[in-house]
GURO-6177 format. One record per atom (N, C-alpha, C, CB): x, y, z; residue in three letters. Coordinates in steps of 0.05 Angstrom, whole numbers, plus 5000, padded with zeros to 4 digits. Glycine has a CB too. Example, Ala and Ser with C-alpha at 12.3 -4.5 7.8 and 13.67 -1.06 7.14 Angstrom:
% GURO-6177
526448865156ALA 524649105156ALA 526449345156ALA 522649115181ALA 525749555142SER 527349795143SER 525850015157SER 528249885114SER 
***
This chain:
% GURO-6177
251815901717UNK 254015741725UNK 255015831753UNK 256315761705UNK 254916041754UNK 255416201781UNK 254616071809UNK 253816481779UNK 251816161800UNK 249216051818UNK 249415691823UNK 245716131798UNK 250615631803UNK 250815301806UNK 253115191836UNK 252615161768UNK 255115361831UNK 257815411839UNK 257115461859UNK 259515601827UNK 255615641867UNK 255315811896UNK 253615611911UNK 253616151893UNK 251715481895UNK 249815261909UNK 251414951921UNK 247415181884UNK 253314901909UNK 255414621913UNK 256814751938UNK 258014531883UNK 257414941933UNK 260215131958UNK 257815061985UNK 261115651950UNK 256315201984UNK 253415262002UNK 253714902023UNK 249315301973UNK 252414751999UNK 252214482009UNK 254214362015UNK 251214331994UNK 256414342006UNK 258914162014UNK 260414412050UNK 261914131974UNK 260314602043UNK 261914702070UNK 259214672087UNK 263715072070UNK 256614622086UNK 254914572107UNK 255114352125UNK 252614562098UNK 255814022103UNK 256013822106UNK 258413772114UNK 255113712089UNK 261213932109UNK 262413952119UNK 263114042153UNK 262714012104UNK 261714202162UNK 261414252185UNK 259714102198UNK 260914462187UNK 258114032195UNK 255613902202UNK 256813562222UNK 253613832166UNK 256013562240UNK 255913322252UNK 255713032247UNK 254513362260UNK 257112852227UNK 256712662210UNK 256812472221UNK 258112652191UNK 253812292222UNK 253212072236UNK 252311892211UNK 250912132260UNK 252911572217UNK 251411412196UNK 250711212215UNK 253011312169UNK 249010982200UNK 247410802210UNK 247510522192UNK 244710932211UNK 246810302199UNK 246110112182UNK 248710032166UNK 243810222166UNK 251710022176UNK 253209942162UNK 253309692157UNK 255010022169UNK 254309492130UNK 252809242128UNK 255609112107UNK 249009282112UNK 256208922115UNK 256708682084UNK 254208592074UNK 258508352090UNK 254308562049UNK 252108452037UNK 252308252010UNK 250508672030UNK 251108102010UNK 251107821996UNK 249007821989UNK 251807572009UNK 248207741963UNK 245707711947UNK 245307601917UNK 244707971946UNK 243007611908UNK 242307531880UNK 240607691869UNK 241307291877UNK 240707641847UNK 238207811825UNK 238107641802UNK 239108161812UNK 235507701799UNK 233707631768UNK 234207791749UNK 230707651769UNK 236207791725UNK 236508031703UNK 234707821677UNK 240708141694UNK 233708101674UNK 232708091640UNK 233708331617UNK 229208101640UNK 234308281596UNK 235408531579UNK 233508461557UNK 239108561569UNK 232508681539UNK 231808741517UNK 234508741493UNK 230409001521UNK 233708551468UNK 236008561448UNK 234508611423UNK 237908281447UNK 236308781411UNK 235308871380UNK 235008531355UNK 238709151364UNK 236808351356UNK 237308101345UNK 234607881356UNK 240408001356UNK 234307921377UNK 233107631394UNK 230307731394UNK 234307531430UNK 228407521392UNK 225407601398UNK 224707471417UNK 223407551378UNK 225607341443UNK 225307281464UNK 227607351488UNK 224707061459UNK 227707461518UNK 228807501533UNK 228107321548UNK 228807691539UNK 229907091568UNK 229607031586UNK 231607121612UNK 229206821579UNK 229707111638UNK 231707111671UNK 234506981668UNK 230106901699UNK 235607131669UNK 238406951683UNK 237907041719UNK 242507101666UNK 240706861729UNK 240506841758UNK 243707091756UNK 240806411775UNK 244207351771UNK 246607431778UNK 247007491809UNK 247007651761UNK 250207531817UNK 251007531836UNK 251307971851UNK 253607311828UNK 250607931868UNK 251408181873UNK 252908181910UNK 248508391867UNK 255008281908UNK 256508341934UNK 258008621939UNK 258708131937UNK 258408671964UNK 259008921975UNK 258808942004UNK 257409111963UNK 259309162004UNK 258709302035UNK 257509612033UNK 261909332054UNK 255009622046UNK 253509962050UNK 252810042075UNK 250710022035UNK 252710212077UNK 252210442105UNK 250010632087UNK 256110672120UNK 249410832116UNK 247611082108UNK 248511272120UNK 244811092112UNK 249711482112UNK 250511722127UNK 247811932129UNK 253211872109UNK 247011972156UNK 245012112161UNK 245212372149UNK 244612112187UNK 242812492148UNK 241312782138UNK 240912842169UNK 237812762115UNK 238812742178UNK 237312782206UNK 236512472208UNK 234313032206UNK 234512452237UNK 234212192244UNK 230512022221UNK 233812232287UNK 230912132200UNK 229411942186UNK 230512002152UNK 225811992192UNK 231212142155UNK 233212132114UNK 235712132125UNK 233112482084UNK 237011992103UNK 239811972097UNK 241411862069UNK 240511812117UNK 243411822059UNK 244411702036UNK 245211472037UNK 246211822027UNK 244711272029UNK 245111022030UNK 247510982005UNK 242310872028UNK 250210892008UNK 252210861997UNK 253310662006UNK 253511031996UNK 256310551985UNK 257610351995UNK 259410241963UNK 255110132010UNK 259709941962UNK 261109901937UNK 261409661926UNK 263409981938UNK 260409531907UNK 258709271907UNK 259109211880UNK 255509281915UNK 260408961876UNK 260708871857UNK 257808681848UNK 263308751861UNK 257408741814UNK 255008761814UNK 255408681784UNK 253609031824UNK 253908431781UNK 253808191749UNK 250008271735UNK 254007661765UNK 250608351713UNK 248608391698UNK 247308231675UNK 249108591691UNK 247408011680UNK 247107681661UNK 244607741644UNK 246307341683UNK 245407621619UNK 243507671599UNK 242407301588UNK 245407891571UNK 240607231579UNK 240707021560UNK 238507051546UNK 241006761569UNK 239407041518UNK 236606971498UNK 237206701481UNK 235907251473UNK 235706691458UNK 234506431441UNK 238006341446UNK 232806481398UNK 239606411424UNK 242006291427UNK 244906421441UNK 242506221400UNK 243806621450UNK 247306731477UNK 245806791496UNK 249907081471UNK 248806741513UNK 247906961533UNK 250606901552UNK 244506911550UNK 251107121574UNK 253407281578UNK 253007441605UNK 253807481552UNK 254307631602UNK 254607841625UNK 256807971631UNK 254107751648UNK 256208291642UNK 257708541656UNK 257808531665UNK 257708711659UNK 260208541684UNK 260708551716UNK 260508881716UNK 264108401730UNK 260608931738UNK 260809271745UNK 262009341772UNK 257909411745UNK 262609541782UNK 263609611810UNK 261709831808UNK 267009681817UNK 259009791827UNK 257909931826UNK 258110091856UNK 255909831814UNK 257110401853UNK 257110571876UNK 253910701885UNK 259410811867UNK 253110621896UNK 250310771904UNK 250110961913UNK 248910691917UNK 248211181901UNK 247411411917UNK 244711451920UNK 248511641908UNK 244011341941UNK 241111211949UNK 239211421968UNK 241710911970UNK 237711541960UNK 236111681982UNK 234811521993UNK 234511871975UNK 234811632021UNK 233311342044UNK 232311462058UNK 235011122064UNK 229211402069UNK 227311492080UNK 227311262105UNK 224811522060UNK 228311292131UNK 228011052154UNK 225711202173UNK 231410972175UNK 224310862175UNK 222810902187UNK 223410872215UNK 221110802178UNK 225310642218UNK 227110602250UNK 229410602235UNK 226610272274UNK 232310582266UNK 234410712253UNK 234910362246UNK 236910942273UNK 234110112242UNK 234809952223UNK 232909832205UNK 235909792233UNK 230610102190UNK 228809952169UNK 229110222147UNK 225009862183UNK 229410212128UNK 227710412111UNK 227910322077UNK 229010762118UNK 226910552064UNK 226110492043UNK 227810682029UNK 223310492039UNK 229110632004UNK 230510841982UNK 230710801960UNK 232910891985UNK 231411031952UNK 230211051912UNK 233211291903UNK 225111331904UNK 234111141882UNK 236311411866UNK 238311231859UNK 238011701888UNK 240111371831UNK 241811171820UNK 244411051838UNK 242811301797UNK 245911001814UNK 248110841822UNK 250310951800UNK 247610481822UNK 252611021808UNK 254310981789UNK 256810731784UNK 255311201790UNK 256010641763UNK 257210421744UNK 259010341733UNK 256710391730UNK 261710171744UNK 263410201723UNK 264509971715UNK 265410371729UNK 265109921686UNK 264509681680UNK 267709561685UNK 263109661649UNK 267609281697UNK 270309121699UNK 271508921681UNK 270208981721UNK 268008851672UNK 269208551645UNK 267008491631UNK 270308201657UNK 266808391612UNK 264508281609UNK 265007931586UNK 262508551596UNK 263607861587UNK 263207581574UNK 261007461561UNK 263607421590UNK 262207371536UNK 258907261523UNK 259406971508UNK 257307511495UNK 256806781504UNK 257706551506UNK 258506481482UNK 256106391517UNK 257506581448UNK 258106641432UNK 258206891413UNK 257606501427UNK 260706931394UNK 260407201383UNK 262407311405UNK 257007341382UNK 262407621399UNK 263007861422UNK 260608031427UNK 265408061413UNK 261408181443UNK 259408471458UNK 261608701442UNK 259408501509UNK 260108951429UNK 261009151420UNK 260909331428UNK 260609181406UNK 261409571430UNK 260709751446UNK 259209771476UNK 259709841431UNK 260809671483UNK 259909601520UNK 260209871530UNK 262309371542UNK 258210031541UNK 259110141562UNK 260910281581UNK 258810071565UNK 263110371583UNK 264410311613UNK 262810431635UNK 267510441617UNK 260710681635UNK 259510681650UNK 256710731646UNK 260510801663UNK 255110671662UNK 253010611661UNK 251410751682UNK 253010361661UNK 248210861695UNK 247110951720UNK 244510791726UNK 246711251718UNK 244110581727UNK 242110481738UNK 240610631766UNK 242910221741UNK 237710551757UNK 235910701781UNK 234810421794UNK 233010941768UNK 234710481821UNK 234710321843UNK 232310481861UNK 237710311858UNK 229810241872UNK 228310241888UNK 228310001901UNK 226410321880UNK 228610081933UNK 229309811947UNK 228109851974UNK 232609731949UNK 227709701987UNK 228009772018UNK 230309542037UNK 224409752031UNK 230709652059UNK 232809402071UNK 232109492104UNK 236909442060UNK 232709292117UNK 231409192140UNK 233509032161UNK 229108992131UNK 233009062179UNK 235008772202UNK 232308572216UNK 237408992243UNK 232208352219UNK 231408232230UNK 231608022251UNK 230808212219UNK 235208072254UNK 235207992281UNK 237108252285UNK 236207662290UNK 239608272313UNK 240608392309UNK 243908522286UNK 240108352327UNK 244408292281UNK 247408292261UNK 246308222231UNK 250107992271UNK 243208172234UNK 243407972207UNK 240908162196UNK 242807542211UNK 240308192172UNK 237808392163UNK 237408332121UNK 239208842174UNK 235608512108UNK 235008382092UNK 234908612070UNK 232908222100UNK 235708632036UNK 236008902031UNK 234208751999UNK 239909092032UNK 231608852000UNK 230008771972UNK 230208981949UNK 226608731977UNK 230608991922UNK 230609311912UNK 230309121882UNK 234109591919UNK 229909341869UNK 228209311844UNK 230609521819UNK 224109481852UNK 232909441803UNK 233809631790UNK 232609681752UNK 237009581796UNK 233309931751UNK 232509901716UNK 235210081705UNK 228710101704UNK 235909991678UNK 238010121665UNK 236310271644UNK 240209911654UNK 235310451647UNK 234010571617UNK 235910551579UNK 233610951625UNK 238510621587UNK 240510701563UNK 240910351556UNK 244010931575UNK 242510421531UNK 243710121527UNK 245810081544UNK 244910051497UNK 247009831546UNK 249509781557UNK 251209661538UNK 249309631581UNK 250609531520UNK 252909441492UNK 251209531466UNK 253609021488UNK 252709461446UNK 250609491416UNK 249009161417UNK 253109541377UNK 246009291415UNK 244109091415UNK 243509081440UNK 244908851405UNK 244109031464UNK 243209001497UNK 242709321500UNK 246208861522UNK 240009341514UNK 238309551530UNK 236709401545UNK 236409761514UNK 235209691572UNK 233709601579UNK 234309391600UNK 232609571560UNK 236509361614UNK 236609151632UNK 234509211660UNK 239909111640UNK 232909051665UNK 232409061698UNK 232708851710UNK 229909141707UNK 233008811737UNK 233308681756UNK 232208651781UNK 234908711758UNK 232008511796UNK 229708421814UNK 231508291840UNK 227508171796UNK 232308361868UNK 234808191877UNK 233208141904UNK 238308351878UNK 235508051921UNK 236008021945UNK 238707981959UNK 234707861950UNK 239008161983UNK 241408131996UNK 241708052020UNK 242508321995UNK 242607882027UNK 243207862065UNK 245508012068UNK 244007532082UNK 244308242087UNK 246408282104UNK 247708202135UNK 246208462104UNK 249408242136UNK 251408282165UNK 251908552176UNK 254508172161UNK 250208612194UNK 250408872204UNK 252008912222UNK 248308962212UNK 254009072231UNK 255609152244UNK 254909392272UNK 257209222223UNK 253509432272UNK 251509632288UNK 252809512323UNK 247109532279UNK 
***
């Protein structure tokens, strides 16, 4: 525990001193493809959900950094006869590998917290309030203000009784501020 202690102290007064530059600050607007696994239903289909926010990357050095920010984030379910959805306020903590200072690629969770949720019949039981989905994505600019953020998430745990297993498939436009 010591050693744990002494290693957080180590890292935070480094990063603390340390020169703090970021890159790639962005609004972002997007969609995703969710599918969930249910204990009741023997078929899952796509729903269409919404995801919005704003992220930046606070540099490491000039090719890693953390990709963060705060993004409200719908996790839509539908099978044979419901279907519904979790909103969340989700927070990313994204390791990012750039290849220029407006392209790169990142992988690492998110933390989750749930705001509401809704279903079209019945209720949802045991929901969640938080949740850590894992995120692989990459994001990009392609002109100068305007750029493009693709990522791939998976929820391993359940998120209600009966719903596991959510993943998702999105896209975001951003507005870069750079």
């Amino acid at each position: 525990m010591k050693k744990l202690l002494s290693i957080l102290v180590l890292l935070t007064s480094s990063i603390t001193f340390a020169e703090v530059s970021y890159s790639m600050p962005a609004l972002e607007a997007g969609f995703k493809w969710n599918s969930m696994d249910s204990e009741p239903s023997s078929s899952s289909k796509q729903s269409l959900a919404w995801q919005l926010g704003g992220s930046t990357v606070f540099n490491f050095n000039e090719q890693m950094g953390l990709r963060t920010g705060l993004f409200y984030s719908e996790r839509t379910f539908k099978f044979d006869l419901v279907d519904g959805k979790i909103t969340y306020a989700d927070i990313p903590l994204h390791f990012m590998f750039k290849f220029e200072d407006y392209a790169g690629v990142y992988l690492g969770p998110s933390l989750s917290m749930k705001i509401g949720d809704e279903v079209s019949t019945g209720s949802l039981t045991d929901v969640k309030s938080m949740i850590t989905p894992i995120t692989v994505g990459a994001q990009f600019k392609f002109m100068p203000n305007f750029g493009l953020n693709l990522f791939f998430e998976t929820i391993p745990s359940d998120l209600a009784q009966g719903l596991k297993n959510s993943r998702g498939i999105g896209a975001n436009l951003l507005f870069a501020f750079d």
